[in-house]
C-alpha positions as CSV (number, residue, x, y, z in Angstrom):
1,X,33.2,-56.9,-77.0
2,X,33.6,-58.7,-73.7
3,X,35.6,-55.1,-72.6
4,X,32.6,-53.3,-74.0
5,X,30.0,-55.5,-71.7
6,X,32.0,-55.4,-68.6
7,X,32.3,-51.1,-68.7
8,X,28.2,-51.0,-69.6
9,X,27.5,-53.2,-66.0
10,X,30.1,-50.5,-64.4
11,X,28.1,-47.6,-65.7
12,X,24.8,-48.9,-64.7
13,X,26.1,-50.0,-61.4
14,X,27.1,-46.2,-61.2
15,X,23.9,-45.0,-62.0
16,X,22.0,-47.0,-59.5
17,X,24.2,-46.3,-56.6
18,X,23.8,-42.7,-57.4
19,X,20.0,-43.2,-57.7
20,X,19.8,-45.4,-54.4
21,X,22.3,-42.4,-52.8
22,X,19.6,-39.9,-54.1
23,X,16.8,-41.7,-52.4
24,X,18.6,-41.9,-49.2
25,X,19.6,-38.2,-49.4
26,X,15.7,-37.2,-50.1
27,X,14.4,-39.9,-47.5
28,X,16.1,-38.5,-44.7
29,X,15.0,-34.6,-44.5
30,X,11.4,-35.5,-45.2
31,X,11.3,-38.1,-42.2
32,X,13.5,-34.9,-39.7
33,X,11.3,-32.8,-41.6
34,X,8.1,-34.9,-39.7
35,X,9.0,-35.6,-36.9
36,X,10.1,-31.7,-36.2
37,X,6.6,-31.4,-36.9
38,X,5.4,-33.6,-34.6
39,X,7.4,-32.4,-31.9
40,X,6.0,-29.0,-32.5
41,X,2.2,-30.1,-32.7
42,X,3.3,-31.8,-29.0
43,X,5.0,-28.9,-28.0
44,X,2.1,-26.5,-29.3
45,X,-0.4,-29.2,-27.4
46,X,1.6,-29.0,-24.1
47,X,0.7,-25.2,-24.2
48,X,-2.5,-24.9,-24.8
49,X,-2.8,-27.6,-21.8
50,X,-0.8,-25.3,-19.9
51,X,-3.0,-22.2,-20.6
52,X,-5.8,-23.8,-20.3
53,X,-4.8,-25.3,-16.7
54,X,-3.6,-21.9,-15.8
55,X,-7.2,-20.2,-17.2
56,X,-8.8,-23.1,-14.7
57,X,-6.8,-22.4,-11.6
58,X,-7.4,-18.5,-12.1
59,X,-10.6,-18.9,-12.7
60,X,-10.5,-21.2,-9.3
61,X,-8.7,-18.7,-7.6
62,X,-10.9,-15.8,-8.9
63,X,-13.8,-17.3,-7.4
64,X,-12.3,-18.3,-3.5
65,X,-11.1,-14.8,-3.6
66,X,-14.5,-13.4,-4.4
67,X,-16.5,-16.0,-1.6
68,X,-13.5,-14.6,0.4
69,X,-14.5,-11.1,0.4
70,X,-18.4,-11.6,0.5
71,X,-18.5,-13.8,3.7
72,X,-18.3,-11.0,6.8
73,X,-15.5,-12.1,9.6
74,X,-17.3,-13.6,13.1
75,X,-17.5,-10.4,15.2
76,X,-16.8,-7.7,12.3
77,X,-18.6,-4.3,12.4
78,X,-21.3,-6.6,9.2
79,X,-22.1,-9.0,11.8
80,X,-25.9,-9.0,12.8
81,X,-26.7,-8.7,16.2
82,X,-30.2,-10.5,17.3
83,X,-32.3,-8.5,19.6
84,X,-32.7,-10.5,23.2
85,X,-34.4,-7.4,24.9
86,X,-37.4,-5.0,24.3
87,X,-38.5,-1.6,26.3
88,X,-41.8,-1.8,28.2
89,X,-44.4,0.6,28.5
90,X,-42.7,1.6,32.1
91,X,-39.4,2.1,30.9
92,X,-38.4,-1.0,31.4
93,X,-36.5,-3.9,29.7
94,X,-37.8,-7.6,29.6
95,X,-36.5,-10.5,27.8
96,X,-37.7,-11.6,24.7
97,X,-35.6,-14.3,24.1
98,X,-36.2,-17.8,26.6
99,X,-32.4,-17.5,27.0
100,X,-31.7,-14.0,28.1
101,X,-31.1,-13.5,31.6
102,X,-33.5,-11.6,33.4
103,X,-31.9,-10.6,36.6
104,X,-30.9,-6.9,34.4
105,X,-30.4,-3.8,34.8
106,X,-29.6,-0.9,32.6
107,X,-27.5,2.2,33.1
108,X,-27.8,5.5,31.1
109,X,-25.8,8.5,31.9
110,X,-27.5,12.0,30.6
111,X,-26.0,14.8,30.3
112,X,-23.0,14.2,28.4
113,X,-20.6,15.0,27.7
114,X,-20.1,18.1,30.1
115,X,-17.0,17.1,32.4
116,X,-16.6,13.6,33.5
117,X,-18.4,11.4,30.7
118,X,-15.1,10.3,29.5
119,X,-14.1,9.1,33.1
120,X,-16.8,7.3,33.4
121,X,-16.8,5.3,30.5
122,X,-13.1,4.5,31.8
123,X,-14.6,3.1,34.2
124,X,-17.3,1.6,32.8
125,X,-14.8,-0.3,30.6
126,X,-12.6,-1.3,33.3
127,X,-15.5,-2.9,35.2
128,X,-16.5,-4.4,31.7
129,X,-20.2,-2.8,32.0
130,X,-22.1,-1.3,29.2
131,X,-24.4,1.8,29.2
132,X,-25.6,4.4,27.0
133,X,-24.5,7.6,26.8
134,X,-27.2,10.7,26.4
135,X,-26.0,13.7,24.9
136,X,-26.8,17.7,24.6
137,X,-25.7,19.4,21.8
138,X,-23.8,22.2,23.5
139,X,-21.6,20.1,24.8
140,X,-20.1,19.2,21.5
141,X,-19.7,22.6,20.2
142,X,-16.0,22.4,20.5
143,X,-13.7,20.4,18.6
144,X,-11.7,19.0,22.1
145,X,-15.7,17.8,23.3
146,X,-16.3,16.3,19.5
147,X,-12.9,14.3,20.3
148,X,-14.4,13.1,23.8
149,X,-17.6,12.0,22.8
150,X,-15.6,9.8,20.2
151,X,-13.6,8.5,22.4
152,X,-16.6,7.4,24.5
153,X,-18.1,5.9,21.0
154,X,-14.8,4.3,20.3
155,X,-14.6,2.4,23.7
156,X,-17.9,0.9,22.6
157,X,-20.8,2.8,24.3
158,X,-23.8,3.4,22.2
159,X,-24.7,7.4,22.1
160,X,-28.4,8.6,22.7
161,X,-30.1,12.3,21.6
162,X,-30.8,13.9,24.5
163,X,-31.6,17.2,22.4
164,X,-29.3,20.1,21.2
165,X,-29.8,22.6,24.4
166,X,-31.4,20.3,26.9
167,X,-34.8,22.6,26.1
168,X,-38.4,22.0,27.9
169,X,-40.3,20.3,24.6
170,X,-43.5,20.9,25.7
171,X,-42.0,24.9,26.0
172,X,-41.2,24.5,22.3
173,X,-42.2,25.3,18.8
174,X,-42.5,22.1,16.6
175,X,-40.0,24.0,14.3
176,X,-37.9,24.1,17.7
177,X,-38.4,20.6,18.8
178,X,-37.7,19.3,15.2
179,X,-34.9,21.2,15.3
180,X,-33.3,20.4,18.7
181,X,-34.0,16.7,18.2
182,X,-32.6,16.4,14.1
183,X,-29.7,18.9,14.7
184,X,-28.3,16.7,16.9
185,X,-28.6,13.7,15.2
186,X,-27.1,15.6,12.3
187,X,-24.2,16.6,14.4
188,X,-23.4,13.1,16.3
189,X,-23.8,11.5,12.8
190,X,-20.7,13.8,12.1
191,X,-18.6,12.8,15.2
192,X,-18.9,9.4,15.2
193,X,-20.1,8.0,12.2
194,X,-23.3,7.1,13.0
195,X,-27.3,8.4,13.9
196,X,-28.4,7.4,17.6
197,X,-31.0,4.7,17.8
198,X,-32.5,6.1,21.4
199,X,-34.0,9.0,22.4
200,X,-34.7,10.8,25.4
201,X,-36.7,14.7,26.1
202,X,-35.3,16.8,28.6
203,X,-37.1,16.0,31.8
204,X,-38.6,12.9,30.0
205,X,-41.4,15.4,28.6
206,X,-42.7,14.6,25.4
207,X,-45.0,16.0,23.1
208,X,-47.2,14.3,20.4
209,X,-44.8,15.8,17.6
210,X,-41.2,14.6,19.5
211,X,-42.7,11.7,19.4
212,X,-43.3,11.8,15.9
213,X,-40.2,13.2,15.4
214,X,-38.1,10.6,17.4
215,X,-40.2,7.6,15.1
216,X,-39.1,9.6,12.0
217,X,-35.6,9.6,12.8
218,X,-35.8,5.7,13.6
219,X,-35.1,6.1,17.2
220,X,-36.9,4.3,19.9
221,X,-38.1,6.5,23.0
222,X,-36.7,6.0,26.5
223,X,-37.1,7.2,30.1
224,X,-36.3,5.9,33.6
225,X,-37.3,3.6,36.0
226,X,-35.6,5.4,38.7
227,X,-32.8,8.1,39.7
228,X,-31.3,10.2,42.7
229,X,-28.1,12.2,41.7
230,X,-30.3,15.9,40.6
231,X,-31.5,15.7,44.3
232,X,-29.2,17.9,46.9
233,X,-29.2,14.9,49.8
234,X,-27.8,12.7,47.2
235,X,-25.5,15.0,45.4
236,X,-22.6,12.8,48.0
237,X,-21.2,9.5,46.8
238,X,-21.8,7.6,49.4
239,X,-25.4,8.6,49.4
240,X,-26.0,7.9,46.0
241,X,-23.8,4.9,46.0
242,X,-25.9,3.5,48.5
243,X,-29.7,4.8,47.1
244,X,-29.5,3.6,44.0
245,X,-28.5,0.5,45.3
246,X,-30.9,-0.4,48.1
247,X,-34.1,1.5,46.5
248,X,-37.0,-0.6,46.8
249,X,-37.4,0.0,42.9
250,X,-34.7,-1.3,42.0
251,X,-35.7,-4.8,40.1
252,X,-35.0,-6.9,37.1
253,X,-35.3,-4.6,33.8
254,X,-34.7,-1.7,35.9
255,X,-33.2,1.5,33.8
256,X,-30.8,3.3,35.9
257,X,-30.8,7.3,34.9
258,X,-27.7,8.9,36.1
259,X,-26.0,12.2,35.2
260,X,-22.1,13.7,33.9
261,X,-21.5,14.7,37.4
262,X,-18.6,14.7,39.9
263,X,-20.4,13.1,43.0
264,X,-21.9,10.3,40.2
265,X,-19.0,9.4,38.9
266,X,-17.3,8.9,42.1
267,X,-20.1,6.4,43.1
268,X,-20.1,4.3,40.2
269,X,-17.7,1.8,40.9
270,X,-19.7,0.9,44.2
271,X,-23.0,1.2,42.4
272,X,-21.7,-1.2,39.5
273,X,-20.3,-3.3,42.1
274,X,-23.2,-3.0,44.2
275,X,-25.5,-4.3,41.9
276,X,-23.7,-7.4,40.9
277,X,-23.4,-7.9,44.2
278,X,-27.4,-8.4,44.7
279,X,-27.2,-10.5,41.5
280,X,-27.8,-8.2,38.2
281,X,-26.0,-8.5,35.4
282,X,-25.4,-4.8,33.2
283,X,-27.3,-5.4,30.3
284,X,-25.7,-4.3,26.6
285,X,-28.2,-1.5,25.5
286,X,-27.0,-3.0,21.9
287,X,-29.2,-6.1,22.8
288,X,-32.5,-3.8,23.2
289,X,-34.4,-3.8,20.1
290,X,-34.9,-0.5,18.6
291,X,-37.6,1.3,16.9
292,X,-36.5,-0.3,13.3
293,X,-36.0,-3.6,14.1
């Protein structure tokens, strides 16, 4: 009996060892089984954060990029240029602005461009003066003039009409002067890019309807105060050099007409020089407002 009791505490001692082993078997997974799970919810958490701080600094980058390209660079081809001069009713330019210097002049060179427009932009440039350049249509008939007159446009002169065949206007049709006036425009437009903002009639003769014409095309009409090199005792460089100089109408605003000719642009190094020399500045025609602003 005693023999009996001892092997029925044995078995149950089995039993319960297996059971406590069973527990500690199931126990185990269920906890690994968690805190896999865990680590995965982290792990999944972690990522979204990521995407989501990854979504933000796109979307931050996105938007600099963008402000980026809408802000125009400080001297690009967008930046806006304020007016500082104005044409008078004599040709003319006065300052409109309480800063801009009046002591002035501007040049303009007609004619263009037949045979030495191009060298005397050259030298324009290299005496760091501005003018505008006043062009005839059949002088850019061929492709080598095209390439001149961009050239000229390139070194940063502003181009004026001076009409397609240098015809009278007040000779002409309005069907002719429409023509000589827009054709041109049509074929600069082509060359260099852009319309001409000035315009000036053969002869500085023009007609009620040029007029309207040149307002149409947004271009503001100019003449001359004064010029010498079409006359036969100034058709010399020194002579001309020393004229438009020392003329008695010479004066602040003054607007210089010269021509593409040899004997002019042989004189205008001393004429540019000249003129500093008495205390006027060349004037940027891009500062004149035109007939749209």
């Amino acid at each position: 009996m005693k023999k009996l009791k001892i092997l029925w505490i044995g078995i149950i001692g089995v039993l319960l060892l297996a059971g406590c082993s069973h527990l500690s078997t199931s126990a185990g997974p269920d906890k690994e089984s968690q805190q896999s799970e865990n680590e995965e919810d982290t792990q999944e958490q972690t990522d979204e954060d990521n995407v989501s701080e990854g979504q933000e600094e796109q979307k931050d980058t996105g938007e600099n990029e963008v402000q980026e390209t809408v802000q125009p660079e400080s001297g690009s081809a967008d930046s806006v240029i304020e007016p500082k001069y104005e044409l008078t009713d004599t040709w003319s330019i006065k300052p409109i602005k309480d800063q801009a210097e009046e002591n002035v002049v501007l040049l303009t060179i007609d004619d263009a461009p037949d045979k030495h427009a191009l060298e005397m932009a050259k030298t324009l440039k290299e005496l760091d003066a501005k003018a505008i350049f006043f062009v005839n249509g059949h002088f850019l008939e061929r492709e080598e003039q095209k390439q001149v007159l961009k050239k000229i446009h390139d070194m940063g002169f502003l181009i004026g009409n001076h009409t397609y065949h240098h015809q009278a206007l007040v000779d002409a049709t309005k069907e002719e002067q429409k023509k000589e006036i827009v054709r041109l425009n049509d074929l600069i437009e082509d060359i260099i890019g852009e319309r001409p903002k000035f315009f000036r009639a053969p002869n500085g003769q023009n007609t009620d309807y040029s007029k309207q014409v040149a307002k149409e095309e947004g271009m503001l009409l100019m003449n001359w105060s004064y010029g010498y090199d079409w006359n036969e005792e100034y058709m010399d460089e020194d002579a001309l050099a020393d004229i438009m100089v020392n003329t008695e109408l010479l004066g602040n605003g003054a607007n210089l007409l010269m021509h593409d000719r040899e004997w002019t642009a042989n004189a205008l190094e001393e004429i540019v020089s000249g003129l500093r020399e008495k205390g006027y500045e060349i004037v940027d025609p891009g500062l004149i407002r035109t007939a749209d602003e």
